[in-house]
FIKOLZA-1660 file (N, C-alpha, C; in steps of 0.1 Angstrom, whole numbers, plus 5000, padded with zeros to 4 digits):
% residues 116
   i   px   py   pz ch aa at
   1 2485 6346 2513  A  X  N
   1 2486 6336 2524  A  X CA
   1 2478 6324 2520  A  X  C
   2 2482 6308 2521  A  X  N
   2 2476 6300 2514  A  X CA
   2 2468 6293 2525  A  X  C
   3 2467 6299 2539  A  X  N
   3 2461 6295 2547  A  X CA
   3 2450 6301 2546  A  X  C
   4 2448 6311 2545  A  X  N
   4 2437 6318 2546  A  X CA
   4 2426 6317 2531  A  X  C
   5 2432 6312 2520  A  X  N
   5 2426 6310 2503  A  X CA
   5 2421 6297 2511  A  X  C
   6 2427 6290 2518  A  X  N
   6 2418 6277 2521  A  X CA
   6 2408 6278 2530  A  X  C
   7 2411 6284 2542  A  X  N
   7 2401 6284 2551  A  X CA
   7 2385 6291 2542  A  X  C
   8 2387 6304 2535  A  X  N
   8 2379 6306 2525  A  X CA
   8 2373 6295 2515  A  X  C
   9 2376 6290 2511  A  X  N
   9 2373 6277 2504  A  X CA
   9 2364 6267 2511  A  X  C
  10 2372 6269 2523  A  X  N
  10 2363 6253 2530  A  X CA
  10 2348 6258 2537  A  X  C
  11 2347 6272 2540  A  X  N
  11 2340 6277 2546  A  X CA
  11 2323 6282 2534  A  X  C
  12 2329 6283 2521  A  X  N
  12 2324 6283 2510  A  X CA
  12 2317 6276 2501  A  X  C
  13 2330 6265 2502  A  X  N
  13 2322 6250 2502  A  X CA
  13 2316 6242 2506  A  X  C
  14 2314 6246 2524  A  X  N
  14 2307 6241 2530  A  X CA
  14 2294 6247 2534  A  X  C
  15 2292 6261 2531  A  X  N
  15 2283 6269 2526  A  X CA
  15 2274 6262 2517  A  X  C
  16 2279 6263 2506  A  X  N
  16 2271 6253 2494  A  X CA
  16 2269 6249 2498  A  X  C
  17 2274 6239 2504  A  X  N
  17 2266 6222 2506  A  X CA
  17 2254 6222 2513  A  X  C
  18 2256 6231 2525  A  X  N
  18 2243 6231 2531  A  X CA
  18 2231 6235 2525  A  X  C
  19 2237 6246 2515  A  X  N
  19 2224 6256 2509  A  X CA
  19 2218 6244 2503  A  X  C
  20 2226 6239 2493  A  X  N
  20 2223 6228 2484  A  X CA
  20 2212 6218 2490  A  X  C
  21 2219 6211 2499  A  X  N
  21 2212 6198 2507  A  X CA
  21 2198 6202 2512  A  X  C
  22 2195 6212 2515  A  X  N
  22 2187 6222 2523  A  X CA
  22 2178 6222 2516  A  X  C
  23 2178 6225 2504  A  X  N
  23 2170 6229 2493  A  X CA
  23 2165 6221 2484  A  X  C
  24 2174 6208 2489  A  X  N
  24 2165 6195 2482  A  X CA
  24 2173 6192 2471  A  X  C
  25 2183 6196 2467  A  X  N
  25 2194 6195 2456  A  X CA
  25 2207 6183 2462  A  X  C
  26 2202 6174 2469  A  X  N
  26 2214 6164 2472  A  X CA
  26 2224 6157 2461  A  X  C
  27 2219 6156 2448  A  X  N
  27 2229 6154 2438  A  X CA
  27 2239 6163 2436  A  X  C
  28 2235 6176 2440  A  X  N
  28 2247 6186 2435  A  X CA
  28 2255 6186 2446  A  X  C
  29 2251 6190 2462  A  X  N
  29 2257 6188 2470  A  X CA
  29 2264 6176 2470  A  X  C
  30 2261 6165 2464  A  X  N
  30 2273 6150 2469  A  X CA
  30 2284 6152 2455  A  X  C
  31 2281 6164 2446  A  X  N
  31 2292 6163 2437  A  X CA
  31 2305 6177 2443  A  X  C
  32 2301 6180 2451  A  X  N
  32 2306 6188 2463  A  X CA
  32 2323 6176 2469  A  X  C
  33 2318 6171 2470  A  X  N
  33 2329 6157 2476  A  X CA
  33 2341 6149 2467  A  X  C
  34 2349 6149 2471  A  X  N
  34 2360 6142 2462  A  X CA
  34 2355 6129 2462  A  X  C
  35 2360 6120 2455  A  X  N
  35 2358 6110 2450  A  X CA
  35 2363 6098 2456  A  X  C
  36 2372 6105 2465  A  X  N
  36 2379 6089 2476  A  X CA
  36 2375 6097 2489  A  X  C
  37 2362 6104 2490  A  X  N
  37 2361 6109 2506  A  X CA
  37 2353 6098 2513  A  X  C
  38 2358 6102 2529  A  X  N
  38 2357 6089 2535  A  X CA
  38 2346 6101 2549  A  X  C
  39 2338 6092 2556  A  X  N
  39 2332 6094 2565  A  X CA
  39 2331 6090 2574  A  X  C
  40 2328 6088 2587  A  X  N
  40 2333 6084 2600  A  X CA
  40 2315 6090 2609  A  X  C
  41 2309 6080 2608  A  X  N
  41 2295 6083 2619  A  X CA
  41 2296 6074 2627  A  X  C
  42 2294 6084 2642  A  X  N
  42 2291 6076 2655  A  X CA
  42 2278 6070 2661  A  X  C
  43 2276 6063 2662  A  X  N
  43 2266 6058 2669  A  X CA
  43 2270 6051 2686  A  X  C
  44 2259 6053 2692  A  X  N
  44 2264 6051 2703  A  X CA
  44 2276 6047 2702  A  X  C
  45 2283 6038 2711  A  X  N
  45 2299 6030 2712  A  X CA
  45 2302 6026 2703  A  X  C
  46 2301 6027 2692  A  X  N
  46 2309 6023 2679  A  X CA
  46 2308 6032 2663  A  X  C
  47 2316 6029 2658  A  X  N
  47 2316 6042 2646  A  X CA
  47 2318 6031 2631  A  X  C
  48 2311 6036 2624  A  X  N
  48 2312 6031 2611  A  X CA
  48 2319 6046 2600  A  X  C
  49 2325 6038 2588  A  X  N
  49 2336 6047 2583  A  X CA
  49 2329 6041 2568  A  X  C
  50 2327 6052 2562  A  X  N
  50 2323 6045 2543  A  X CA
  50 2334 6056 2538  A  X  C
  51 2338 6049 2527  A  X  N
  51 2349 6050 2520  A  X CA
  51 2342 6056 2503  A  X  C
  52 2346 6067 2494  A  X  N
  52 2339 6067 2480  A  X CA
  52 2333 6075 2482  A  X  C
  53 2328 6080 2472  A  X  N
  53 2319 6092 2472  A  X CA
  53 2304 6081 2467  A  X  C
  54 2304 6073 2462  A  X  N
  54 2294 6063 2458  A  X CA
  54 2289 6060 2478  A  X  C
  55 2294 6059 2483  A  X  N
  55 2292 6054 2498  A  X CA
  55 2289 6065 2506  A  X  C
  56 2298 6072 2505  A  X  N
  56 2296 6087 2513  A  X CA
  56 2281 6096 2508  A  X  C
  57 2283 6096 2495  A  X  N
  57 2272 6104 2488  A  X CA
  57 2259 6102 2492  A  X  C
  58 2258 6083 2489  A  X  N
  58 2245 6076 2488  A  X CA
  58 2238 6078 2504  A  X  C
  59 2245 6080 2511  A  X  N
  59 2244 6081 2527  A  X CA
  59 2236 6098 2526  A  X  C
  60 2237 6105 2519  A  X  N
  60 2228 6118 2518  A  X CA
  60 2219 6115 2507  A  X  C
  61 2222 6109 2504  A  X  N
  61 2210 6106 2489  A  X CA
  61 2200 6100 2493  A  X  C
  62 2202 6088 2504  A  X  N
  62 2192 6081 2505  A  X CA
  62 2184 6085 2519  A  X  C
  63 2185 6097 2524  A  X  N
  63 2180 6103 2534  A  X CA
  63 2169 6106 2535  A  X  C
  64 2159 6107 2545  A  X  N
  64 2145 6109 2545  A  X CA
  64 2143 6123 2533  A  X  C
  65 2128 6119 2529  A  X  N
  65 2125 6137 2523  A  X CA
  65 2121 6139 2534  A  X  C
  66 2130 6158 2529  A  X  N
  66 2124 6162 2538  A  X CA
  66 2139 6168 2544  A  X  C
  67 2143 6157 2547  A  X  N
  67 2162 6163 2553  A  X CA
  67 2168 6172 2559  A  X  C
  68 2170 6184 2566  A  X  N
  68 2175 6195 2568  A  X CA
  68 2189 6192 2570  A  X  C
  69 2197 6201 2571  A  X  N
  69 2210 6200 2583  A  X CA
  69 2216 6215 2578  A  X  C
  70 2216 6219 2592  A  X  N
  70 2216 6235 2597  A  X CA
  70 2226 6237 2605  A  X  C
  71 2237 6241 2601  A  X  N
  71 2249 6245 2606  A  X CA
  71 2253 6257 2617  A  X  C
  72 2254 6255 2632  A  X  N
  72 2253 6267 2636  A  X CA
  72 2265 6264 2648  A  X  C
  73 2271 6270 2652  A  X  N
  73 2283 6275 2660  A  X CA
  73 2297 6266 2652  A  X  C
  74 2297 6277 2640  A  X  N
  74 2306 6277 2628  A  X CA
  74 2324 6275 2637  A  X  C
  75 2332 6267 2634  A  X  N
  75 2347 6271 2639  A  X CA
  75 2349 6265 2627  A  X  C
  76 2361 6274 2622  A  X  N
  76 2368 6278 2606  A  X CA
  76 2382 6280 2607  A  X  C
  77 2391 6262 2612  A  X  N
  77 2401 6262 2612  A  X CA
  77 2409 6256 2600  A  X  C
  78 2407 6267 2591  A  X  N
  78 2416 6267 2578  A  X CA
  78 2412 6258 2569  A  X  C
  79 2413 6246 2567  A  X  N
  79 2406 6237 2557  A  X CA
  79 2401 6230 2564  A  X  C
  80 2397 6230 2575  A  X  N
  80 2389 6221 2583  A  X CA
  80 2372 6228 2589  A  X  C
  81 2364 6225 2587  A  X  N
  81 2351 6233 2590  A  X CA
  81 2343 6226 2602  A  X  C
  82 2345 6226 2617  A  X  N
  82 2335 6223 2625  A  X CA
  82 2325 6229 2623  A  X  C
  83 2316 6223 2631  A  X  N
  83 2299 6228 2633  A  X CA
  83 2294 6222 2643  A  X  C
  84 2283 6228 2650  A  X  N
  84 2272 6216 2657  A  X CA
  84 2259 6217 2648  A  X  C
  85 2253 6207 2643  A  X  N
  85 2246 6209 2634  A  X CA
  85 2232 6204 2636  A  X  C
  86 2225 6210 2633  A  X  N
  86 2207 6207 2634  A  X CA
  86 2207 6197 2628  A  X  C
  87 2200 6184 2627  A  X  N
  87 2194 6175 2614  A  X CA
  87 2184 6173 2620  A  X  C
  88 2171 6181 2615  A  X  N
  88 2157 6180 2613  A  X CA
  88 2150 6170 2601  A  X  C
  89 2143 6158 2607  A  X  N
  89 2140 6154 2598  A  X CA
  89 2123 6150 2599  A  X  C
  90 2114 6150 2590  A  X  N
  90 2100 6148 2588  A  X CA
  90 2092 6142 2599  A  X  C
  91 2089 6140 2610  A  X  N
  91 2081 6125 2615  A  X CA
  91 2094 6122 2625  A  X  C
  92 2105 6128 2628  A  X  N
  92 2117 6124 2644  A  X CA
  92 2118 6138 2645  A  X  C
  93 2125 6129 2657  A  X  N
  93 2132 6138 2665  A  X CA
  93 2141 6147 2662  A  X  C
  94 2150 6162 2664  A  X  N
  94 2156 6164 2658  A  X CA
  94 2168 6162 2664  A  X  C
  95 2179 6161 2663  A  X  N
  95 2192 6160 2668  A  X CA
  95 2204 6166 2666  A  X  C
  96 2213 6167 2671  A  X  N
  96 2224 6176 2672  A  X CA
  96 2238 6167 2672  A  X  C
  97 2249 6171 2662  A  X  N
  97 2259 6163 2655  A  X CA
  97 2267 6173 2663  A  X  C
  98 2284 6168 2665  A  X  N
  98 2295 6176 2666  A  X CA
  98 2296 6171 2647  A  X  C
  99 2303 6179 2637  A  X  N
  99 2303 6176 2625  A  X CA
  99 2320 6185 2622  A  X  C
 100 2328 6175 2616  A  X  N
 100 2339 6180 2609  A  X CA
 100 2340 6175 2599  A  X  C
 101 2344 6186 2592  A  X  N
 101 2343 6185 2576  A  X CA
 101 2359 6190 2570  A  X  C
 102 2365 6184 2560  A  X  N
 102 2376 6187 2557  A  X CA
 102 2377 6187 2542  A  X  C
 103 2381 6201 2538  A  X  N
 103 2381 6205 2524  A  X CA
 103 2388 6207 2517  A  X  C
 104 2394 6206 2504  A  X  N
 104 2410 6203 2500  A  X CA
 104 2405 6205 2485  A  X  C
 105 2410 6219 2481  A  X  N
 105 2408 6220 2468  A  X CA
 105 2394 6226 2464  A  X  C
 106 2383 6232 2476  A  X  N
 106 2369 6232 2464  A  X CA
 106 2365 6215 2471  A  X  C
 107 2371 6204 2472  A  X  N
 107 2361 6192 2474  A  X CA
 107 2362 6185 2485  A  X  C
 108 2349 6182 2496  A  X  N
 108 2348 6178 2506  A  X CA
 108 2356 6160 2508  A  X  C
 109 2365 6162 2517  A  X  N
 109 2375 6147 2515  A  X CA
 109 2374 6138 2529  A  X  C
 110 2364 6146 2540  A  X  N
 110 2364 6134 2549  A  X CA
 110 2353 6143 2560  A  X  C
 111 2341 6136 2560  A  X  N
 111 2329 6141 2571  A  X CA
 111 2334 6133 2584  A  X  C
 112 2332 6137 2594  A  X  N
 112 2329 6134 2606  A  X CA
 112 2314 6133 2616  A  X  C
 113 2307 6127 2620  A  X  N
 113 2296 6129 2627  A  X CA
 113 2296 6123 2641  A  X  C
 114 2291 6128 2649  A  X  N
 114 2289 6125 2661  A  X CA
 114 2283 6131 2671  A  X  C
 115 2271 6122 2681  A  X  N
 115 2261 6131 2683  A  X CA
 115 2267 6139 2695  A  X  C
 116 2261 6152 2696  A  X  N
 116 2265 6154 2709  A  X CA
 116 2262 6152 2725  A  X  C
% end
C-alpha cells in the first residue's frame, strides 16, 4: 500500500528531525529537508514564506542555543505530519505552534508554523 510506506516515512522522518534538532545536531536535521523546501511562519497578521533549504535551514541553524521543539498531539495524515509543538527556548517564553510538515521521499519539502 503506498499510502501507508509514506505515512511511515513522514512520521520517521519527522521523528529524526526532532531527535536530531533536540539534541543539538541542527546540521543533520536541516539535511533532513529537500533542497527547494519552502516554509510558511505566521506571525501575528501576516506570514512570511523562505524558499531553499539555504533559507529554510538557516532559520533552524541560526536559532537560540539551547532550542527545543517537542512534538506532541501527533496527526499522521500519510505524507503530511501535524503537530502542536513545544518551542522551549533559554531566557523566553515557551510557546505553542500548530506545525505541518510535508514529506516526500525521506525529505522534508514544506514546514508550516503558526502560533496557536
Amino acid at each position: 500500500m503506498p499510502g501507508t510506506l509514506a505515512a511511515v516515512g513522514a512520521v520517521d522522518t519527522m521523528e529524526t528531525f526532532f531527535e536530531l534538532l533536540n539534541a543539538g545536531d541542527r546540521e543533520a536535521a536541516v539535511r533532513l529537508m529537500d533542497d527547494k523546501a519552502e516554509m510558511r511562519i505566521h506571525v501575528g497578521d501576516s506570514a512570511q514564506t523562505l524558499r531553499g533549504v539555504e533559507r529554510v535551514g538557516g532559520w533552524f541553524l541560526r536559532g537560540d542555543a539551547g532550542l527545543r521543539m517537542i512534538p506532541g498531539g501527533v496527526r499522521d495524515l500519510g505524507n503530511t505530519y501535524e503537530a502542536d509543538v513545544l518551542v522551549v527556548r533559554p531566557g523566553a517564553p515557551s510557546l505553542h505552534l500548530d506545525a505541518t510538515f510535508r514529506v516526500e521521499a525521506g525529505k522534508i519539502t514544506s514546514i508550516n508554523l503558526a502560533p496557536r
